[in-house]
TORTORMAR-23816 format. One record per atom (N, C-alpha, C): residue number from 1; atom name; x, y, z. Coordinates in nm, 4 decimals. Each point is the difference from the previous one (the first is absolute). Example, Ala and Ser with C-alpha at 12.3 -4.5 7.8 and 13.67 -1.06 7.14 Angstrom:
REM residues 2
<1, N, <1.3190, -0.5690, 0.7800>>
<1, CA, <-0.0890, 0.1190, 0.0000>>
<1, C, <0.0900, 0.1200, 0.0000>>
<2, N, <-0.0350, 0.1050, -0.0720>>
<2, CA, <0.0820, 0.1190, 0.0060>>
<2, C, <-0.0770, 0.1090, 0.0730>>
//
This chain:
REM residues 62
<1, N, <1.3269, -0.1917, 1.3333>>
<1, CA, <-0.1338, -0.0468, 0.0168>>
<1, C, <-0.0133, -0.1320, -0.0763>>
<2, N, <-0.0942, -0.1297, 0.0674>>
<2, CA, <-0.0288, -0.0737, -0.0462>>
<2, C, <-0.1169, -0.0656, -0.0752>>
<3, N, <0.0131, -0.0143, -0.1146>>
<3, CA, <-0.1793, 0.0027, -0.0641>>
<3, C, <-0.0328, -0.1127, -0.0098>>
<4, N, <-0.1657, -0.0392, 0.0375>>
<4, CA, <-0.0214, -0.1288, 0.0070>>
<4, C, <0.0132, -0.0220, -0.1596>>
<5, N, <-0.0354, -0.1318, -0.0580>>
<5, CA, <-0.0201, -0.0719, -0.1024>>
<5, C, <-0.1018, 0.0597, -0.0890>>
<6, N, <-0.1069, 0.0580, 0.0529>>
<6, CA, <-0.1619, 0.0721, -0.1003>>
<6, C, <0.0789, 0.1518, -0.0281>>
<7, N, <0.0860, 0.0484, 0.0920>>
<7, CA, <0.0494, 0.0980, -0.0502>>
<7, C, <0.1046, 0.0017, -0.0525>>
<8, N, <0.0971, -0.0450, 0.0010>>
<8, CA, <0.0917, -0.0634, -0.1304>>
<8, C, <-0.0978, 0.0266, -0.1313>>
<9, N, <-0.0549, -0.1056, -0.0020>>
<9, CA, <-0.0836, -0.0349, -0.1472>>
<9, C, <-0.0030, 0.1286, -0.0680>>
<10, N, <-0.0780, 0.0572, 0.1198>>
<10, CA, <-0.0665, 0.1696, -0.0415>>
<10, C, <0.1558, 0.0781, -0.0357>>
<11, N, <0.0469, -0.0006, 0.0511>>
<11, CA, <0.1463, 0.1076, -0.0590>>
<11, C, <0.0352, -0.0837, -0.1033>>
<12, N, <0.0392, -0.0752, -0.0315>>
<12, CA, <0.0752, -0.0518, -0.0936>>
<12, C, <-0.1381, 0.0129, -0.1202>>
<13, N, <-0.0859, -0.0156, 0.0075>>
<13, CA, <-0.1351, 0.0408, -0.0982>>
<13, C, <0.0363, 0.1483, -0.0604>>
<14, N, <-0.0118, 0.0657, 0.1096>>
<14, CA, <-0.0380, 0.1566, -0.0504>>
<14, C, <0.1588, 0.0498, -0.0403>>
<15, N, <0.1178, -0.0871, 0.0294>>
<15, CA, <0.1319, 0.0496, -0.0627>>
<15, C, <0.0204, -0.0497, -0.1410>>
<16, N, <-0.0184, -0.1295, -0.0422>>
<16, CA, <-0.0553, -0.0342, -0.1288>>
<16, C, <-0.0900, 0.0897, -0.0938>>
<17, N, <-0.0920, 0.0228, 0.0235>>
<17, CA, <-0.1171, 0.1172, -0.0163>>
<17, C, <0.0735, 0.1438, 0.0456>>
<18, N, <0.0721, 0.0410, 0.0421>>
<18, CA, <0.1006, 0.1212, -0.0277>>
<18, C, <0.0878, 0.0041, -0.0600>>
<19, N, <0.0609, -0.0898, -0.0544>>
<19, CA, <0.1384, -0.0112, -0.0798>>
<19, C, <-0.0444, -0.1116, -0.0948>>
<20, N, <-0.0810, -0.0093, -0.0955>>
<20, CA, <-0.0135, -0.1153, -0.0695>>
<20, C, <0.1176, -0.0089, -0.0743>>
<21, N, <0.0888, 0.0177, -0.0490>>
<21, CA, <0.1251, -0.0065, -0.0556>>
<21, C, <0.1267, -0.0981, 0.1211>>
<22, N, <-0.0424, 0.0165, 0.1044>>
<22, CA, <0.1010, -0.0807, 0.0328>>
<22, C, <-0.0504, -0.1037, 0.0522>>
<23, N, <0.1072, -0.1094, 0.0134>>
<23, CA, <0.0222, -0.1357, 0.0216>>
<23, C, <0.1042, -0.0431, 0.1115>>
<24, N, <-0.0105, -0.1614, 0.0710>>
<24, CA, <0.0861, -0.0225, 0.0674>>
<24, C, <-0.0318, 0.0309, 0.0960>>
<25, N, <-0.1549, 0.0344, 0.1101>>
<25, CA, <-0.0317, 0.0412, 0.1100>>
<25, C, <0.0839, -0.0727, 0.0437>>
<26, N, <0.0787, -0.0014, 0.1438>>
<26, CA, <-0.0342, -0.0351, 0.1506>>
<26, C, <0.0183, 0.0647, 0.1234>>
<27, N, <-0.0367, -0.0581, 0.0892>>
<27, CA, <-0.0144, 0.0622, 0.1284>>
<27, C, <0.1111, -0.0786, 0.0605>>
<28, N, <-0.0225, 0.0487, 0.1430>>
<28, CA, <0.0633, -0.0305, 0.1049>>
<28, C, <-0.0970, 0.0837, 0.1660>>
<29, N, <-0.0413, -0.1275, 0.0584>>
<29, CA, <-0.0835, 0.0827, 0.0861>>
<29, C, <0.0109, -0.0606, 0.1645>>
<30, N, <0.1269, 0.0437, 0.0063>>
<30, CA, <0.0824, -0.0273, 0.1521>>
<30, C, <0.0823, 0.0859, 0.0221>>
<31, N, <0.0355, 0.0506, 0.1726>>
<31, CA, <0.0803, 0.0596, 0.0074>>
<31, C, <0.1635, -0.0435, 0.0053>>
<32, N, <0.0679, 0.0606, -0.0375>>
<32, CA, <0.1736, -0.0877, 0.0224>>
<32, C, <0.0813, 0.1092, 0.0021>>
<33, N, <0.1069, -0.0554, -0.0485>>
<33, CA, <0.1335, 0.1039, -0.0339>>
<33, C, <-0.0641, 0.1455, -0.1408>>
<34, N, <-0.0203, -0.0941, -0.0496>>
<34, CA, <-0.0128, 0.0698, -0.1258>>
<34, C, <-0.1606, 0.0884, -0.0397>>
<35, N, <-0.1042, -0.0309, 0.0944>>
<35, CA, <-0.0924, 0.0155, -0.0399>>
<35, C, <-0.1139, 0.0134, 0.1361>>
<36, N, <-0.0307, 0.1354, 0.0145>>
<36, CA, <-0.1052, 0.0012, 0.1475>>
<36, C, <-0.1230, -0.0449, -0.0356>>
<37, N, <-0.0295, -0.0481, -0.0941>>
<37, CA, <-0.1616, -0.0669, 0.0200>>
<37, C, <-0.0297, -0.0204, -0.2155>>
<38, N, <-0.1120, 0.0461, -0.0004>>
<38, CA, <-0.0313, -0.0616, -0.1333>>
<38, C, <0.0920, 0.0975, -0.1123>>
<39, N, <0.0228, -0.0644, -0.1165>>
<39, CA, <0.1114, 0.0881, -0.1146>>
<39, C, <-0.0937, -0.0748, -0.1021>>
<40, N, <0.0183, 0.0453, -0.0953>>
<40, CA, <-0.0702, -0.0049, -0.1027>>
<40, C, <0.0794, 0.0042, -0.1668>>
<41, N, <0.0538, -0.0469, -0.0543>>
<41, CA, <0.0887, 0.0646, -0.1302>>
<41, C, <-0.0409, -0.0926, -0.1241>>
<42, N, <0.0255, 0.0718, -0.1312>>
<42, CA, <-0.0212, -0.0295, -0.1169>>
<42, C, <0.0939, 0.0193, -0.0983>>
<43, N, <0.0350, -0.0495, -0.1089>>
<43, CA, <0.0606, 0.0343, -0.0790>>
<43, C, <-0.0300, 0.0711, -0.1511>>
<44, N, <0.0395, 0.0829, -0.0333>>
<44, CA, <-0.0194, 0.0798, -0.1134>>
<44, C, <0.0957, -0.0101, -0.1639>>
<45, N, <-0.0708, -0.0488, -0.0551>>
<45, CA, <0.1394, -0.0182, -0.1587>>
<45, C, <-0.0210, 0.1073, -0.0588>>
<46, N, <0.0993, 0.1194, -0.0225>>
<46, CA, <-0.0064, 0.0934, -0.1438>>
<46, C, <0.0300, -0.0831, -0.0957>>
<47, N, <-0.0547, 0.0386, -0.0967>>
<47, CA, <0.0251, -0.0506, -0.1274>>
<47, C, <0.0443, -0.1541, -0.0124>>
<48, N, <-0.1014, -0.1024, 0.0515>>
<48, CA, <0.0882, -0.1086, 0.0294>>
<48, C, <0.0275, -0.0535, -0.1405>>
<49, N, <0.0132, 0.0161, -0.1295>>
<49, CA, <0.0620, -0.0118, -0.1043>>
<49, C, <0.1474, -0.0056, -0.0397>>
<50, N, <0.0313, 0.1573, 0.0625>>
<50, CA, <0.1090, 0.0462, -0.0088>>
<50, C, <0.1032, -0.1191, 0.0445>>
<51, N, <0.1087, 0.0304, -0.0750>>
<51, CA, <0.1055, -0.0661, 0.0501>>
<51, C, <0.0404, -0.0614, 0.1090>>
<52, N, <0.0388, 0.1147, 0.0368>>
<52, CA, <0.0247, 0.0063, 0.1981>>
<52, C, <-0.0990, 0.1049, 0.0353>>
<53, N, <-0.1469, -0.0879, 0.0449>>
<53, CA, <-0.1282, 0.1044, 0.0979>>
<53, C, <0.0743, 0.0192, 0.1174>>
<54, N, <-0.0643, 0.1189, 0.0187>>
<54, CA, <0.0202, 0.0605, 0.1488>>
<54, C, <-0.1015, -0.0856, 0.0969>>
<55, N, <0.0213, -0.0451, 0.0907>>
<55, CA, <-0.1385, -0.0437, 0.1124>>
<55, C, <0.0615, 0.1072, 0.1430>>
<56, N, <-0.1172, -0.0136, 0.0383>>
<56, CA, <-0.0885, 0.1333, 0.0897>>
<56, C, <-0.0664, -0.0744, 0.1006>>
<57, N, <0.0150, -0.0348, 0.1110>>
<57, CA, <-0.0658, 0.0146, 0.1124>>
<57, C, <-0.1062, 0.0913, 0.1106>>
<58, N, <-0.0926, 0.0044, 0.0345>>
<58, CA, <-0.0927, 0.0635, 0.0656>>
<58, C, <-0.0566, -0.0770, 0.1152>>
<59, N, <0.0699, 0.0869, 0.1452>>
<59, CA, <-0.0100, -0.1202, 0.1376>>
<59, C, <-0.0985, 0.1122, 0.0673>>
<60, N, <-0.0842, -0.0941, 0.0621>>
<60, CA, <-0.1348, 0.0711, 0.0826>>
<60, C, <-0.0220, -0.0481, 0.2025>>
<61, N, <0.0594, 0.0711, 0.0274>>
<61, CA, <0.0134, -0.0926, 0.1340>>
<61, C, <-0.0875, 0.0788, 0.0942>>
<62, N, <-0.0523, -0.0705, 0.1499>>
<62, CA, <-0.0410, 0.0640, 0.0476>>
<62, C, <0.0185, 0.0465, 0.1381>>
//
């Protein structure tokens, strides 16, 4: 599925506002090889202090 531009805004709003801890939104909102319509992903740091943090991804597609 393809989302116009006002709805973009709106997902990427309320995924910010669901995960305030992560960073690094982006989308992708075309269909291709890799991807049937809108995807959505963020990135997550444990402990970004630590030495070597773990990072964590969270993809939302539709």
């Amino acid at each position: 599925m393809i989302l116009t531009d006002t709805q973009i805004e709106q997902v990427i709003k309320q995924a910010k506002n669901s995960f305030p801890n992560f960073t690094d939104w982006e989308y992708n909102n075309e269909e291709n090889s890799e991807y049937f319509g809108f995807s959505l992903w963020g990135k997550f740091v444990l402990d970004p202090e630590a030495r070597f943090p773990r990072n964590f991804f969270i993809i939302m597609s539709s």
